[in-house]
N, CA, C and O atoms as a GROMACS GRO file, in nm:
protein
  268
    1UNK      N    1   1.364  11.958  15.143
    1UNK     CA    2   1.505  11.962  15.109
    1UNK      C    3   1.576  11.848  15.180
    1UNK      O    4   1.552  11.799  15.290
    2UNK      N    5   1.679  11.815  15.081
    2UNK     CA    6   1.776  11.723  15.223
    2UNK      C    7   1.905  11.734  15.236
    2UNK      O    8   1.970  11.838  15.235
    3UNK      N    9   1.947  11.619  15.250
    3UNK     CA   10   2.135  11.695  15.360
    3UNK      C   11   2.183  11.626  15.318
    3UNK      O   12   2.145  11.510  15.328
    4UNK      N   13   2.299  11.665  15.245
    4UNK     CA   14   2.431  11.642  15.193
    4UNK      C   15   2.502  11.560  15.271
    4UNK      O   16   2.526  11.617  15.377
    5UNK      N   17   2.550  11.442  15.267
    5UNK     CA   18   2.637  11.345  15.314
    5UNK      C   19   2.796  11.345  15.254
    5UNK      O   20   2.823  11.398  15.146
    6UNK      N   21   2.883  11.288  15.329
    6UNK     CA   22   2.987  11.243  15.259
    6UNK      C   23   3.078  11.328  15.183
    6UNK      O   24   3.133  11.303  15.076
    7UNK      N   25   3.082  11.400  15.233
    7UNK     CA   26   3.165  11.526  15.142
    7UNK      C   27   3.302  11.516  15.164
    7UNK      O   28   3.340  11.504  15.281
    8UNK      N   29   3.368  11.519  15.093
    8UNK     CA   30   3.514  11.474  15.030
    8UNK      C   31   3.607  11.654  15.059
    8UNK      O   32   3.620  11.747  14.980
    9UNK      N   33   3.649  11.642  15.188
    9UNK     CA   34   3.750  11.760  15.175
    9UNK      C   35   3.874  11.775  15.149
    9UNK      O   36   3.942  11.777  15.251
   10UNK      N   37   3.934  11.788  15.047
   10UNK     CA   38   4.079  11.778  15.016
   10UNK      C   39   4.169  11.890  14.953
   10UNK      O   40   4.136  11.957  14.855
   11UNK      N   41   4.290  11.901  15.025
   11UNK     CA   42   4.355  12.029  14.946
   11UNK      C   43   4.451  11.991  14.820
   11UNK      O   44   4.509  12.086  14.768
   12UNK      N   45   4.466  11.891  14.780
   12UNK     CA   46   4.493  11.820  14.665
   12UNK      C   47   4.461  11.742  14.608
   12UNK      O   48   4.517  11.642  14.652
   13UNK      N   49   4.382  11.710  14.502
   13UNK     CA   50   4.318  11.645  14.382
   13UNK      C   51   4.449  11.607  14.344
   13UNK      O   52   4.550  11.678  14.345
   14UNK      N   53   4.439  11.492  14.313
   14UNK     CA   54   4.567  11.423  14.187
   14UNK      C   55   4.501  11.386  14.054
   14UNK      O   56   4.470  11.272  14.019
   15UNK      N   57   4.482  11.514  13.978
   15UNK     CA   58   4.415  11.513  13.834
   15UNK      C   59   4.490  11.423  13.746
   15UNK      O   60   4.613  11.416  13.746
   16UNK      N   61   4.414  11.354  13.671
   16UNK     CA   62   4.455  11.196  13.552
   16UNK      C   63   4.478  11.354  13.413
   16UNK      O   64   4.384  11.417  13.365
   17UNK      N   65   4.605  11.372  13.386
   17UNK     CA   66   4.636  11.449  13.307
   17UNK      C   67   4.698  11.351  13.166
   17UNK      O   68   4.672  11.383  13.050
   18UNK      N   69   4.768  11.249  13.195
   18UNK     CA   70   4.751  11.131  13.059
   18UNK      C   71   4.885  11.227  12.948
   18UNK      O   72   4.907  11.233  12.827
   19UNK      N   73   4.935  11.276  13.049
   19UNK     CA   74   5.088  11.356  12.928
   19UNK      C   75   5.177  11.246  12.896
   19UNK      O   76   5.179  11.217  12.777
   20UNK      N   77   5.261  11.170  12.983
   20UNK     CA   78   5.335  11.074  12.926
   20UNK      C   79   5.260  10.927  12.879
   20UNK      O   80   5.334  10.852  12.816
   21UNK      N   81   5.169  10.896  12.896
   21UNK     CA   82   5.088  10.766  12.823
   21UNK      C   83   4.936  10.721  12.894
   21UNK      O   84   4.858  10.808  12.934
   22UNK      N   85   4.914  10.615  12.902
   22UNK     CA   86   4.760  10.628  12.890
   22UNK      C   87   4.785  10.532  12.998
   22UNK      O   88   4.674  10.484  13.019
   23UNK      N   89   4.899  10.456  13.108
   23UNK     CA   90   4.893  10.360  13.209
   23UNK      C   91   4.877  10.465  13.335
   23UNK      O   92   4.920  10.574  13.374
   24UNK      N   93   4.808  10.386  13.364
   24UNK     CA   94   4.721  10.458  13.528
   24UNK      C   95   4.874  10.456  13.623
   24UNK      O   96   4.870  10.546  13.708
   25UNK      N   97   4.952  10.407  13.625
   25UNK     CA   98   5.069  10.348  13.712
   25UNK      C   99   5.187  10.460  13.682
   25UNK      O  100   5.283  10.488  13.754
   26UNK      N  101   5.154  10.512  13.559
   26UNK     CA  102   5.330  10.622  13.552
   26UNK      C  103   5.268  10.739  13.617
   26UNK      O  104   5.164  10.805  13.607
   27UNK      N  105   5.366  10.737  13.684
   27UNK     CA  106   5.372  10.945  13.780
   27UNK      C  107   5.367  11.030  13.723
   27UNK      O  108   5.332  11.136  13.774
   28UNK      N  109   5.393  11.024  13.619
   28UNK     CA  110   5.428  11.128  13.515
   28UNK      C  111   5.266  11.184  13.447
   28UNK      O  112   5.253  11.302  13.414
   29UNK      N  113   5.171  11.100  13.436
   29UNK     CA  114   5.048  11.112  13.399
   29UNK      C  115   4.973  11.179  13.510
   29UNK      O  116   4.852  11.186  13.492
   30UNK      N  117   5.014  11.223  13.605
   30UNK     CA  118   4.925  11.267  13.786
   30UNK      C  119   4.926  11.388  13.755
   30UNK      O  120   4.963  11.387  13.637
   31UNK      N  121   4.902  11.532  13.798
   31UNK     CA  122   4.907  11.650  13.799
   31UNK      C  123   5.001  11.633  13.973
   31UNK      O  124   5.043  11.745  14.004
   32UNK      N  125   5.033  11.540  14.067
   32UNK     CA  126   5.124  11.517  14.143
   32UNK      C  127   5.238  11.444  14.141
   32UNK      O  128   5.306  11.377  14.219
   33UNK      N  129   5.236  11.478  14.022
   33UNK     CA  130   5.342  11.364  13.948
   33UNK      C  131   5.377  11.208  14.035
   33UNK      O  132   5.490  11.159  14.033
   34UNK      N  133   5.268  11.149  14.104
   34UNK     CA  134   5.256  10.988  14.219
   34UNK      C  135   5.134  10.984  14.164
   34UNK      O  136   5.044  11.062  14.134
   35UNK      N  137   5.165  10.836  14.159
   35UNK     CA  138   5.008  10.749  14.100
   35UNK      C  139   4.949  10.769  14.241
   35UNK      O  140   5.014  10.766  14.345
   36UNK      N  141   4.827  10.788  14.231
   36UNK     CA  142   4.725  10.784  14.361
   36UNK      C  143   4.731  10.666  14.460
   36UNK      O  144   4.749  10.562  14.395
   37UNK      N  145   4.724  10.646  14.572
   37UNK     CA  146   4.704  10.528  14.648
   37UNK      C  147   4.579  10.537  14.715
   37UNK      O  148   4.494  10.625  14.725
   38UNK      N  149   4.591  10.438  14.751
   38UNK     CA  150   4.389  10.394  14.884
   38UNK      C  151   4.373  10.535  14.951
   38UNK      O  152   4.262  10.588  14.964
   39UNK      N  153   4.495  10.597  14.997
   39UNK     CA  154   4.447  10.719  15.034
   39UNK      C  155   4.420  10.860  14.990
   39UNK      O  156   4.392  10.960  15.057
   40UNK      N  157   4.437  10.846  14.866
   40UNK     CA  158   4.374  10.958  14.749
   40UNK      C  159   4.286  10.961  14.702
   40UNK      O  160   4.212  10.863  14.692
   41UNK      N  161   4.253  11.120  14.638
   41UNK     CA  162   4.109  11.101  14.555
   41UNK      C  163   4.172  11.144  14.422
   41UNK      O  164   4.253  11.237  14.414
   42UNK      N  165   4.136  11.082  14.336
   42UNK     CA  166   4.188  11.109  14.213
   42UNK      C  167   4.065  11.173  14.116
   42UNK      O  168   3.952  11.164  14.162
   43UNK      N  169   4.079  11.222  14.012
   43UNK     CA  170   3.967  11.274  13.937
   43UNK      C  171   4.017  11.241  13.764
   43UNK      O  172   4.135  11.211  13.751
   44UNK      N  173   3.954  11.244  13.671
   44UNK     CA  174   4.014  11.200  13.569
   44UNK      C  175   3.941  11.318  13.466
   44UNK      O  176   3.836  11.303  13.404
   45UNK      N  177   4.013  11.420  13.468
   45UNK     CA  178   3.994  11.524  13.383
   45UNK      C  179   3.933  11.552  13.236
   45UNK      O  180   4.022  11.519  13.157
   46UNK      N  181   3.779  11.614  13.140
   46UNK     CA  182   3.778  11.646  13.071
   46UNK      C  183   3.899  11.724  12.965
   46UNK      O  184   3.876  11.744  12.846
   47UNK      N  185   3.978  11.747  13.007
   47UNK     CA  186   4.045  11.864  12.955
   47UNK      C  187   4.231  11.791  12.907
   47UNK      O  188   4.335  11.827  12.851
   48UNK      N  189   4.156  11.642  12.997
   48UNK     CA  190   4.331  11.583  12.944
   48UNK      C  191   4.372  11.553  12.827
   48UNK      O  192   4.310  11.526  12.725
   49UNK      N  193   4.493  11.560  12.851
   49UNK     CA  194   4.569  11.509  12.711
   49UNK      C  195   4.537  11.385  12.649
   49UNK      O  196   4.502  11.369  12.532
   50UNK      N  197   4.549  11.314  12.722
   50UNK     CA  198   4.476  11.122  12.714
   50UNK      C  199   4.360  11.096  12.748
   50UNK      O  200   4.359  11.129  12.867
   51UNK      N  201   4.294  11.072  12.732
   51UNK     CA  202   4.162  11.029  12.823
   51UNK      C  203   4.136  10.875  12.801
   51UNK      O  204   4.020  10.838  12.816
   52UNK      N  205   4.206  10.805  12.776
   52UNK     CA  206   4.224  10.637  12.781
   52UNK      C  207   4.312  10.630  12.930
   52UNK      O  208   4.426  10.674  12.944
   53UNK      N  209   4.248  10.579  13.011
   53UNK     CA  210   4.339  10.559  13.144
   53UNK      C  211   4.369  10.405  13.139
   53UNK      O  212   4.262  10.344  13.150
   54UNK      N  213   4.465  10.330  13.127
   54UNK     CA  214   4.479  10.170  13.147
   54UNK      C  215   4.525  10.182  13.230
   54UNK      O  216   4.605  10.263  13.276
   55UNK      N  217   4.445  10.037  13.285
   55UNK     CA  218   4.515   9.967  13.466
   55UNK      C  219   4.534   9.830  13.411
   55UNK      O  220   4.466   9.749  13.347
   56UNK      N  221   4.662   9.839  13.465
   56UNK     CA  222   4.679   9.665  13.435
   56UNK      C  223   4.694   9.561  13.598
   56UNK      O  224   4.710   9.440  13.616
   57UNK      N  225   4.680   9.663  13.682
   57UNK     CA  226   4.686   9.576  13.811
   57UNK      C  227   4.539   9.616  13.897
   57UNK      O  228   4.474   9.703  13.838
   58UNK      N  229   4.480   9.570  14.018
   58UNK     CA  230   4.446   9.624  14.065
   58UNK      C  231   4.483   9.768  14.147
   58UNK      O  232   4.580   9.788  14.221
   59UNK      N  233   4.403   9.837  14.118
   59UNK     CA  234   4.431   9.988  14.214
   59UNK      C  235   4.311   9.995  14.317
   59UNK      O  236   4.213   9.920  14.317
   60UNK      N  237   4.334  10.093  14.397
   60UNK     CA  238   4.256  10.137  14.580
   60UNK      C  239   4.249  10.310  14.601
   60UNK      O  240   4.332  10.367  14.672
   61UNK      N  241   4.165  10.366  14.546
   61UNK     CA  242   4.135  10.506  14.606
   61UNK      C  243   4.090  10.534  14.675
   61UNK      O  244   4.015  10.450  14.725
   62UNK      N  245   4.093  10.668  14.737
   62UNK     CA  246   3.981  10.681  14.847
   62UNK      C  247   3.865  10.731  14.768
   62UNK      O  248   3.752  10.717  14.815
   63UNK      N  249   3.883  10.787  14.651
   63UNK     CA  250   3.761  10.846  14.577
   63UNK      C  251   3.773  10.868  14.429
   63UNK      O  252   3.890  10.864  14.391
   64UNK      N  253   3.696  10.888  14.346
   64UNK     CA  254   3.748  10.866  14.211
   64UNK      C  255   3.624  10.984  14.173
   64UNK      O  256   3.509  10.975  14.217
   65UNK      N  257   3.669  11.083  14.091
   65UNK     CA  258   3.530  11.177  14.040
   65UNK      C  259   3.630  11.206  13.878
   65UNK      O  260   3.748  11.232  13.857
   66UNK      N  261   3.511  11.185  13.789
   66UNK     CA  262   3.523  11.175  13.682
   66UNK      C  263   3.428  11.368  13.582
   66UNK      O  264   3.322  11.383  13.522
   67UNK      N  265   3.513  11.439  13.609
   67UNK     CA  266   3.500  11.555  13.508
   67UNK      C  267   3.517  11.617  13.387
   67UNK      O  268   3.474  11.730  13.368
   0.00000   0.00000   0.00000
């Protein structure tokens, strides 16, 4: 067996919900209604409304998980 590394503990996910448009940058698309910064983990939801996420600038997460 082996050992789990790196485990990501967080009490808020900022889920990519894609309600007001498909730019990674509007708040309005977050389930925290704030675009994520270097110090978030963001996840980009099966279940969203959008699932086209556009970035037109560079962005910085702390983690990105795709469900």
């Amino acid at each position: 067996s082996g050992t789990a590394s790196n485990w990501v503990q967080s009490t808020a996910w900022n889920v990519w919900r894609g309600t007001s448009s498909s730019a990674f940058g509007t708040a309005g698309n977050w389930s925290l209604n704030s675009v994520p910064t270097s110090t978030d983990h963001a996840v980009i939801a099966s279940d969203a409304s959008n699932m086209t996420v556009q970035i037109t600038s560079e962005q910085s997460l702390a983690g990105l998980g795709i469900h």
